[in-house]
C-alpha positions as CSV (number, residue, x, y, z in Angstrom):
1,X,11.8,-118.7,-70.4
2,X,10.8,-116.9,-73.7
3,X,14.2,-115.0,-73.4
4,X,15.6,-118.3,-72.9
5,X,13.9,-119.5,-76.5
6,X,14.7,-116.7,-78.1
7,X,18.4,-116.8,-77.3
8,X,18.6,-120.4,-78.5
9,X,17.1,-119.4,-82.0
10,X,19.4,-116.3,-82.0
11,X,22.3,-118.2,-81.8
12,X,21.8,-120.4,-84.7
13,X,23.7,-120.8,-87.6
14,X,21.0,-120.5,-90.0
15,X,17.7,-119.6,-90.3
16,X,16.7,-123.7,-90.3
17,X,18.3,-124.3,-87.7
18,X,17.1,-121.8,-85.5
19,X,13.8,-122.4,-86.9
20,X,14.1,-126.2,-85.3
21,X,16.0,-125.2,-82.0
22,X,12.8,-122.9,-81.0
23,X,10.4,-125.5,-81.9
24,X,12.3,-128.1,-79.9
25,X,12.6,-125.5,-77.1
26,X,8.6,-125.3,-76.9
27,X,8.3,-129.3,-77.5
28,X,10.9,-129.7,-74.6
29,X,8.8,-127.2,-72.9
30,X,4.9,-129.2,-73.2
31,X,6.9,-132.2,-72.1
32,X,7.6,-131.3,-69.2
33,X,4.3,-129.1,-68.4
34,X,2.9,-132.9,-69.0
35,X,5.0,-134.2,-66.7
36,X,4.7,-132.0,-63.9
37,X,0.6,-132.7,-64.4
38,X,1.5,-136.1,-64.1
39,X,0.3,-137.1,-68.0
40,X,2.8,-140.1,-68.1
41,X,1.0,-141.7,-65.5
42,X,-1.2,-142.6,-68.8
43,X,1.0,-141.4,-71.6
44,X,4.3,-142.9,-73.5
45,X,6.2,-140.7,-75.3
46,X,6.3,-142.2,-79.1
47,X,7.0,-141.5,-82.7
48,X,10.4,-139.4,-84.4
49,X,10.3,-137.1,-81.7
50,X,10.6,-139.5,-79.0
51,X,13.4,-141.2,-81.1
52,X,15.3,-137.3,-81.1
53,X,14.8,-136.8,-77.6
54,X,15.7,-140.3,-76.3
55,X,18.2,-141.6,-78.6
56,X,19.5,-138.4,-80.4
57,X,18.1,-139.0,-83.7
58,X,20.4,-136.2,-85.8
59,X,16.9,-135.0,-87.5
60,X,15.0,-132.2,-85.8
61,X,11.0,-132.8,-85.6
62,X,7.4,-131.3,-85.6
63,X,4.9,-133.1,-83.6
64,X,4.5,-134.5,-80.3
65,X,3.3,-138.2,-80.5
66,X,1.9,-140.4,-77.4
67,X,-0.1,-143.5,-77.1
68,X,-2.8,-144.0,-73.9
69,X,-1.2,-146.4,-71.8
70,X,-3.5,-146.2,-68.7
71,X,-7.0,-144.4,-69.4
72,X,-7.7,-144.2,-65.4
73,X,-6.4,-140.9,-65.2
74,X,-5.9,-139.5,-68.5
75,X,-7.4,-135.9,-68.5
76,X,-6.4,-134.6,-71.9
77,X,-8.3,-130.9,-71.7
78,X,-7.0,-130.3,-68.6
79,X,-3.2,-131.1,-68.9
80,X,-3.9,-128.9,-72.3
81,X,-5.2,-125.9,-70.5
82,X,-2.0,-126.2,-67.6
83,X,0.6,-126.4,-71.0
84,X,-1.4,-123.1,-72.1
85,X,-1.4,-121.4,-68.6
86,X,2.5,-122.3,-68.1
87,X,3.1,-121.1,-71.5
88,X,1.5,-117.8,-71.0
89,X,3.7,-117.6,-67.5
90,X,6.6,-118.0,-68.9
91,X,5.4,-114.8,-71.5
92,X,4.7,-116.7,-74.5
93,X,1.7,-115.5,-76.8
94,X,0.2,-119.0,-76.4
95,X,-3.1,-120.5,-78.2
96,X,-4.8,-124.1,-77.2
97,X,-7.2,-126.0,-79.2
98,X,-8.0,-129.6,-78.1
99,X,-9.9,-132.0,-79.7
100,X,-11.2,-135.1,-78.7
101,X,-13.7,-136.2,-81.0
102,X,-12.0,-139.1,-82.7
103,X,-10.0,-142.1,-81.6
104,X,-6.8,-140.2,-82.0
105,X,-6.8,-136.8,-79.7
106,X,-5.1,-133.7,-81.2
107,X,-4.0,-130.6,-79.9
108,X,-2.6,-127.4,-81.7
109,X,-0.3,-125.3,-79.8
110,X,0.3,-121.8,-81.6
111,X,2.8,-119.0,-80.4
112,X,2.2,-115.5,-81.3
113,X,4.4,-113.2,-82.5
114,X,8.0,-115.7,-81.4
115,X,9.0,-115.9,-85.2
116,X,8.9,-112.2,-85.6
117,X,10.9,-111.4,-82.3
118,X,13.4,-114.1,-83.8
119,X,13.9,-112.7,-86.9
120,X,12.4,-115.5,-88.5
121,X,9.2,-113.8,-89.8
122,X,8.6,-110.5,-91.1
123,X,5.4,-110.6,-89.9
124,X,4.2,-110.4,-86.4
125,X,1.2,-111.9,-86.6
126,X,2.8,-115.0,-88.2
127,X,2.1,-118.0,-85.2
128,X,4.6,-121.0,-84.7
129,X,2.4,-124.4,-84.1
130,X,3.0,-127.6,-82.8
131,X,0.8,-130.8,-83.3
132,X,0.2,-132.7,-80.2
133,X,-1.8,-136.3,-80.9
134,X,-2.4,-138.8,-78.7
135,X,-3.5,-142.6,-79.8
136,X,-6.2,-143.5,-77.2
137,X,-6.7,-147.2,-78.8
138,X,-3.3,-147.8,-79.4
139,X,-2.4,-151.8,-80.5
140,X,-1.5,-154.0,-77.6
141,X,2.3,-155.3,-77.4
142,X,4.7,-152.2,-76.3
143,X,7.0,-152.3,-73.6
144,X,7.1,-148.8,-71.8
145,X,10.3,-147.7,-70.2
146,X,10.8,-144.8,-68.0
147,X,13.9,-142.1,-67.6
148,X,14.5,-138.5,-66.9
149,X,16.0,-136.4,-70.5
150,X,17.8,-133.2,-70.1
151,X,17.3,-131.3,-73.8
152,X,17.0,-127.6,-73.2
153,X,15.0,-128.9,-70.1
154,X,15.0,-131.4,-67.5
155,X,11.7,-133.8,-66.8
156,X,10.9,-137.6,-66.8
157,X,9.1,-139.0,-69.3
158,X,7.1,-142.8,-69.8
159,X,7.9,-143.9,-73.0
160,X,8.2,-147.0,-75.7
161,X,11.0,-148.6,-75.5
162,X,13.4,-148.4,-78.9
163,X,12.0,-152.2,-80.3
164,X,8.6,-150.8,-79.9
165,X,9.8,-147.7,-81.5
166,X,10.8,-148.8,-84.0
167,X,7.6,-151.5,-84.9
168,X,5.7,-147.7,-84.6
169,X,8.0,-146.7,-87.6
170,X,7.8,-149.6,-89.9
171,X,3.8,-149.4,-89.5
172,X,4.0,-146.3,-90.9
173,X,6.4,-147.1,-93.7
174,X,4.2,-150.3,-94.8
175,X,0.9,-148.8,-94.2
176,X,1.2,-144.9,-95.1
177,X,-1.0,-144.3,-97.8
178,X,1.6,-140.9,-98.6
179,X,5.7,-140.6,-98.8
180,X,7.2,-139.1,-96.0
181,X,10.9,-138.6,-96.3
182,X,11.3,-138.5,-92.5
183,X,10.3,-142.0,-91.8
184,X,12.6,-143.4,-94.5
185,X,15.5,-141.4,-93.0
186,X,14.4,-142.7,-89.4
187,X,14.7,-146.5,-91.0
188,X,18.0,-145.2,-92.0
189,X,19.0,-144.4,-88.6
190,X,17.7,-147.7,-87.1
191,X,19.1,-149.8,-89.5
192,X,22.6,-148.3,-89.3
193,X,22.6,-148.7,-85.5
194,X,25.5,-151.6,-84.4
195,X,23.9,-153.9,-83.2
196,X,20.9,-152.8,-85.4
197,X,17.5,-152.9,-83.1
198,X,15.3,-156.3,-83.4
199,X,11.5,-154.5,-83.6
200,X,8.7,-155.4,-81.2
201,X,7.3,-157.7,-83.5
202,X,4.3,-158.9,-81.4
203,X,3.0,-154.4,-81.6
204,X,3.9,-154.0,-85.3
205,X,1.5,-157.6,-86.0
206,X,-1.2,-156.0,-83.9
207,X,-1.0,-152.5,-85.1
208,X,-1.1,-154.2,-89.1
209,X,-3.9,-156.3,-88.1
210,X,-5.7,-152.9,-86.3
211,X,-5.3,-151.0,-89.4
212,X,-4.9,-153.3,-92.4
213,X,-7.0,-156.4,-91.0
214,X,-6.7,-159.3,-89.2
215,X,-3.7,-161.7,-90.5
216,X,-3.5,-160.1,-94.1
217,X,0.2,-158.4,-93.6
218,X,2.7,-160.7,-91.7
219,X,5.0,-159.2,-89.5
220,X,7.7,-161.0,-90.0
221,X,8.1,-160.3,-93.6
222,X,8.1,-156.7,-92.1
223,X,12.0,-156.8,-94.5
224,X,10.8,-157.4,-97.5
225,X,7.1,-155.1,-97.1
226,X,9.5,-152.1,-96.6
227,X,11.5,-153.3,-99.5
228,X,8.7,-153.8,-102.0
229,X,8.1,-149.9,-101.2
230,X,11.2,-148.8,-102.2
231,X,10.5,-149.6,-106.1
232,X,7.4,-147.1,-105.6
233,X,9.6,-144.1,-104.3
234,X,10.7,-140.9,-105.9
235,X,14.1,-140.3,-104.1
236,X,14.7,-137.3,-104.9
237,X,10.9,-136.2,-102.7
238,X,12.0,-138.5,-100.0
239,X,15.5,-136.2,-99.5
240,X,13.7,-133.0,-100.1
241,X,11.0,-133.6,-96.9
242,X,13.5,-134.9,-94.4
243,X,16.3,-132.4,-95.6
244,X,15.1,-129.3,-93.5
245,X,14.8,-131.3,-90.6
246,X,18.9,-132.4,-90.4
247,X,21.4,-131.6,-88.2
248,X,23.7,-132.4,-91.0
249,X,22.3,-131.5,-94.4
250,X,24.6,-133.9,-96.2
251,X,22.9,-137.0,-94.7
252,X,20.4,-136.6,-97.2
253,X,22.9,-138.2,-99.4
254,X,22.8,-141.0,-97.6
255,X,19.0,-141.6,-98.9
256,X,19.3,-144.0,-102.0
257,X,17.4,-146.8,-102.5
258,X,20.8,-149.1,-103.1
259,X,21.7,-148.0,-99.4
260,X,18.7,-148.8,-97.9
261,X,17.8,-152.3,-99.8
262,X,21.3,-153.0,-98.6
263,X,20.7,-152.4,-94.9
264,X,17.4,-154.0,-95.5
265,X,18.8,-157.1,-96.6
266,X,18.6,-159.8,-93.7
């Protein structure tokens, strides 16, 4: 499977590109160690990579997001140590932290020595990481759907479905205390979808009122909050972060603050 990986990343028509194709390889590869250990019988898949993996999103990503659906059997350690010990199988140089001292779990996943053999380092002890979080007190109000994804492998995954998706992204864009260029290109996406996606308006009102108090942000006016932010945005930053992450580098482009106000607009 690391022959696999590294063929993927070879065959890339850029450095960029093959830097995202092995990353997605290993996400694609922790998905479905989870769900041979059973993890989505607590887990949904969430955030821009669940967006990528379940609706195409044309914007590579870095983490692995999930929110705790069912806590009667969620064993985050141990699913952590099986994604190490199938990693290591499969002849990856594989690392596993896990760390469950906060509300939101984390792991770190970090291969050895895979950027080198790619060509994408010149060192070898350079490590490839990916973030894995999981939001044990997740606000009430998803809908969880379930299906089997084929992207460079085949498993089934428990996950929000795209309203509830998309309440998860406009959270972030109203209450992100930093600019992220990704989840303005993600809004992008959504709002450019025909028919455009109506958002899970009951989760994005409880996750406001979990992080930003009880009844102080309506989230209704969710059109206008995002809006309002726009004013505050260098758009030139916002195209720089998203634009290694694009299938298409041009789409960056499509970034302006006239475009998005525009789609916006109800």
């Amino acid at each position: 499977m690391k022959d696999q990986a590294l063929a993927i990343a070879r065959g890339a028509a850029d450095s960029g590109e093959a830097l995202n194709l092995l990353r997605e390889y290993l996400q694609a590869f922790v998905l479905r160690s989870l769900h041979e250990n059973e993890a989505f019988r607590s887990l949904a898949f969430v955030g821009g990579t669940a967006l990528r993996f379940l609706h195409a999103l044309p914007r590579f990503s870095e983490d692995l997001d999930f929110s705790l659906e069912d806590a009667k059997s969620y064993d985050g350690k141990a699913w952590m140590a099986a994604v190490k010990r199938e990693l290591v199988l499969a002849g990856f140089d594989a690392e596993v932290s896990w760390n469950d001292r906060k509300t939101v779990h984390s792991a770190w996943i970090r291969l050895g020595g895979l950027l080198h053999e790619a060509g994408l380092s010149a060192h070898a002890g350079q490590k490839l990481s990916i973030k894995l979080e999981i939001d044990t007190r997740p606000p009430s109000g998803a809908r969880v759907e379930r299906r089997v994804v084929t992207r460079h492998l085949t498993f089934f995954l428990q996950h929000h479905d795209m309203a509830s998706l998309m309440a998860g992204k406009l959270h972030a864009l109203i209450s992100r205390r930093y600019i992220k260029g990704r989840d303005w290109y993600d809004l992008l996406w959504y709002l450019s979808q025909r028919p455009a996606p109506t958002p899970n308006l009951t989760l994005l009102q409880n996750a406001l009122d979990q992080t930003q108090g009880s009844g102080f942000i309506g989230s209704g006016d969710w059109r206008a909050l995002v809006a309002g932010r726009l004013d505050r945005l260098d758009m030139r930053a916002v195209r720089e972060d998203v634009l290694p992450f694009l299938e298409r580098t041009q789409d960056s482009e499509l970034l302006s603050s006239a475009n998005l106000k525009a789609l916006l607009a109800p």
